[in-house]
C-alpha positions in Angstrom: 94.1 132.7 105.0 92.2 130.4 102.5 90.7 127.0 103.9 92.2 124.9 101.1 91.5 121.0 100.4 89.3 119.6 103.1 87.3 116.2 102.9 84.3 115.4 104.4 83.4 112.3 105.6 79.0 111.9 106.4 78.3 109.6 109.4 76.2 106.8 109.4 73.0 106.7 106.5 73.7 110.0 105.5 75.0 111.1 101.9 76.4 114.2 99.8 73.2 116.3 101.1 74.3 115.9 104.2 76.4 119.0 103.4 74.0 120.7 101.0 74.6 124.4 103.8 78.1 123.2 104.5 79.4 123.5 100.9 78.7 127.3 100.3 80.2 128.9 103.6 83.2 126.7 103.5 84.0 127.3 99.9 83.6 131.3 100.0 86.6 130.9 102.6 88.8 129.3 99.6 87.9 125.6 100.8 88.5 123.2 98.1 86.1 119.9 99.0 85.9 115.9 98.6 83.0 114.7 99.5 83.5 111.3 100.6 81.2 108.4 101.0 80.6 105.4 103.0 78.6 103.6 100.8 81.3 100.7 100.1 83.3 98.6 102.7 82.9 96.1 104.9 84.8 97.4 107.9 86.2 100.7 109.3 89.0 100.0 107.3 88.1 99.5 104.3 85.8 102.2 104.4 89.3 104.5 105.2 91.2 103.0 102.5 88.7 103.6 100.2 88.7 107.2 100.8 92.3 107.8 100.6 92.0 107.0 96.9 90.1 110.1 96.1 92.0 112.2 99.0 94.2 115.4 97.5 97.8 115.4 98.3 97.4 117.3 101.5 94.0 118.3 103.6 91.9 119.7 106.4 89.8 116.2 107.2 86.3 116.2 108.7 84.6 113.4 109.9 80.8 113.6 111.2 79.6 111.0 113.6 80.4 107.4 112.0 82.4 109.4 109.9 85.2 110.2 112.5 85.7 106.7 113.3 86.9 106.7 109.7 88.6 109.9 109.8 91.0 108.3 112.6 91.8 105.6 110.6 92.7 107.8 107.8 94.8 109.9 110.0 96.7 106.8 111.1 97.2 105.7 108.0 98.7 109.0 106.5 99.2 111.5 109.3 101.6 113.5 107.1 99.1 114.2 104.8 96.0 116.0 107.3 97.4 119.1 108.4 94.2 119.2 110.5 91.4 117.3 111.7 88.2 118.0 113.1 85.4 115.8 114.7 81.6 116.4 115.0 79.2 114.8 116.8 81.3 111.7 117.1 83.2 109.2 120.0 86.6 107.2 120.4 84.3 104.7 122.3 83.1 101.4 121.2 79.3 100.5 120.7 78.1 98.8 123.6 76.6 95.4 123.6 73.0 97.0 124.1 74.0 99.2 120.9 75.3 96.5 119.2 72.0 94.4 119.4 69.8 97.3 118.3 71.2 97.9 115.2 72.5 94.3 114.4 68.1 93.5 114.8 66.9 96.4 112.9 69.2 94.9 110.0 67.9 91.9 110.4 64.1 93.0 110.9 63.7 94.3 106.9 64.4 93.0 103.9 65.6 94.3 100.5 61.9 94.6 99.1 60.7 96.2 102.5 63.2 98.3 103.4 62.9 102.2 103.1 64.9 104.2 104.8 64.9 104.8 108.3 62.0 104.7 110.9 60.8 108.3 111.5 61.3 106.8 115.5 65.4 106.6 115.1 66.1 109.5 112.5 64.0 111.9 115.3 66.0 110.7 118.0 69.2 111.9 116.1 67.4 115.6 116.4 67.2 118.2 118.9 64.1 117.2 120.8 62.0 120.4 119.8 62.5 119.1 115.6 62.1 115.5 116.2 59.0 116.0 114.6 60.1 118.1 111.7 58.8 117.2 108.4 61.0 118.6 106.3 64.4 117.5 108.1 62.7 113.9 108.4 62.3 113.5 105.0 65.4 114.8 104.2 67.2 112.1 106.4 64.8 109.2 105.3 65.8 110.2 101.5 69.8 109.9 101.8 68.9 106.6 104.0 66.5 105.3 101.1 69.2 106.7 98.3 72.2 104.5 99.9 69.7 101.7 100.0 69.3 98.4 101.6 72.6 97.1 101.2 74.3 99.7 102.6 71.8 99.9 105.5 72.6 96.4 106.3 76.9 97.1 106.2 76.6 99.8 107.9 74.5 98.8 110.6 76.6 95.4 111.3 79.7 97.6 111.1 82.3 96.7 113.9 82.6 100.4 115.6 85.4 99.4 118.0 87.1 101.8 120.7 90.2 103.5 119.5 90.5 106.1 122.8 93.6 104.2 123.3 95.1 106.3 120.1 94.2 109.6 120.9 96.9 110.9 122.3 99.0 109.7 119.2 97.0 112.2 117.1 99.6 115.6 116.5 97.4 117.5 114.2 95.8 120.8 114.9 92.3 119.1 116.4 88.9 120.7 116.2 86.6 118.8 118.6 82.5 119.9 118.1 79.8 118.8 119.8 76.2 119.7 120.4 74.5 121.2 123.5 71.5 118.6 123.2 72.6 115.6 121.3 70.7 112.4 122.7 73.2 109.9 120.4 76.8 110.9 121.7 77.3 112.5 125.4 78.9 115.5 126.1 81.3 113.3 128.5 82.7 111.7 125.1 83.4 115.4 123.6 85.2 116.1 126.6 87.3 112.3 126.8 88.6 113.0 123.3 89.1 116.9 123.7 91.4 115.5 126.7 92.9 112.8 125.2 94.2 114.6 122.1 97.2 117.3 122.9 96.0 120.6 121.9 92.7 120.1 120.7 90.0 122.8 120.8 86.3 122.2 122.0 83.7 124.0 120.9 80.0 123.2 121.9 76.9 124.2 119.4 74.0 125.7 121.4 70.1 124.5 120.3 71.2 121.1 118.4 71.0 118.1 118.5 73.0 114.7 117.2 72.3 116.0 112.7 74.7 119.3 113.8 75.1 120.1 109.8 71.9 120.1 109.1 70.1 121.4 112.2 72.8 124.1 112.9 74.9 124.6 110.2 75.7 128.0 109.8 77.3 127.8 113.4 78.9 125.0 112.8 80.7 126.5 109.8 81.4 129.6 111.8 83.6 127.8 114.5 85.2 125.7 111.5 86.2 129.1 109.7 87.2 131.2 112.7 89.5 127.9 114.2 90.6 127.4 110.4 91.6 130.8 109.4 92.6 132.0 112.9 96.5 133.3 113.2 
């Protein structure tokens, strides 16, 4: 069975290279990609309709992080055009206050002239705990952050990420839920609310990873895509 059109949607400061040992795997098994972006909106969305300009008629939607807050409001918007969906890293649960506050002061703490890119401090945090140091996948985040630029730093950061649990369990689509074993950004606990909450959907955990699944693991993650994909 070939994979066909699929869109992926990056999560929050991250870009095209997000994907750069997605792309290869996925289109070997016939997959046909958009890669979307999130560099233009100023809510959820916006950010959703956006996308669904560039979207094929019909297609297998990803959303990473961020990114499946958008995918959701896609999928609500035209469900009879994702024959599947699948979520990684991400939550149906609303920022908290704390969460809010954090991001809403790290906007406000730069400026267009100082900003550049992320603090090595918050893009670590988004890695397993034994590459938080990594120089090579820090500069790699850092770049897309310092690519997207100030502005969308700012957007993004102010972004109102509200709960949409409530709608779960009006998503019908085949649903691939994954998470990662060590991710220090999203709990396990919010895999397993969603995986729940949506009739059907498949969980499936990545060992040795943290929060950045597609670019700390992402052969495995590719794996579990293909095999759920491509499965009878």
């Amino acid at each position: 069975m070939s994979i066909g059109n699929m869109v992926l949607i990056p999560g929050y400061m991250t870009d095209d290279q997000l994907w750069d040992e997605v792309k290869e795997p996925l289109e070997q098994q016939g997959a046909i990609l958009t890669l979307a972006t999130l560099d233009k909106g100023e809510t959820m969305a916006e950010m959703a309709e956006r996308i669904i300009e560039s979207c094929p008629p019909t297609f297998v939607l990803l959303g990473f992080s961020m990114g499946g807050y958008v995918a959701r409001q896609i999928l609500q918007r035209i469900p009879e055009r994702v024959s599947a969906l699948i979520l990684v890293a991400t939550s149906s649960r609303a920022d908290s206050d704390k969460q809010q506050r954090i991001k809403a002061a790290a906007a406000d703490a730069v400026t267009a002239t100082s900003y550049n890119g992320l603090s090595n401090q918050s893009l670590g945090y988004s890695l397993h705990i034994d590459r938080s140091q990594d120089p090579e996948l820090l500069h790699r985040l850092k770049s897309m952050g310092q690519r997207l630029g100030y502005g969308v730093f700012v957007r993004q950061s102010k972004l109102d990420r509200s709960s949409d649990t409530h709608n779960l369990a009006q998503i019908s689509c085949p649903t691939l839920i994954i998470a990662a074993q060590d991710d220090r950004m999203r709990s396990f606990e919010e895999a397993i609310e969603m995986q729940e909450r949506i009739a059907g959907s498949v969980l499936r955990v990545i060992p040795d990873c943290g929060h950045m699944i597609p670019i700390e693991q992402p052969t495995a993650m590719c794996q579990e895509i293909i095999d759920w994909l491509t499965e009878p």
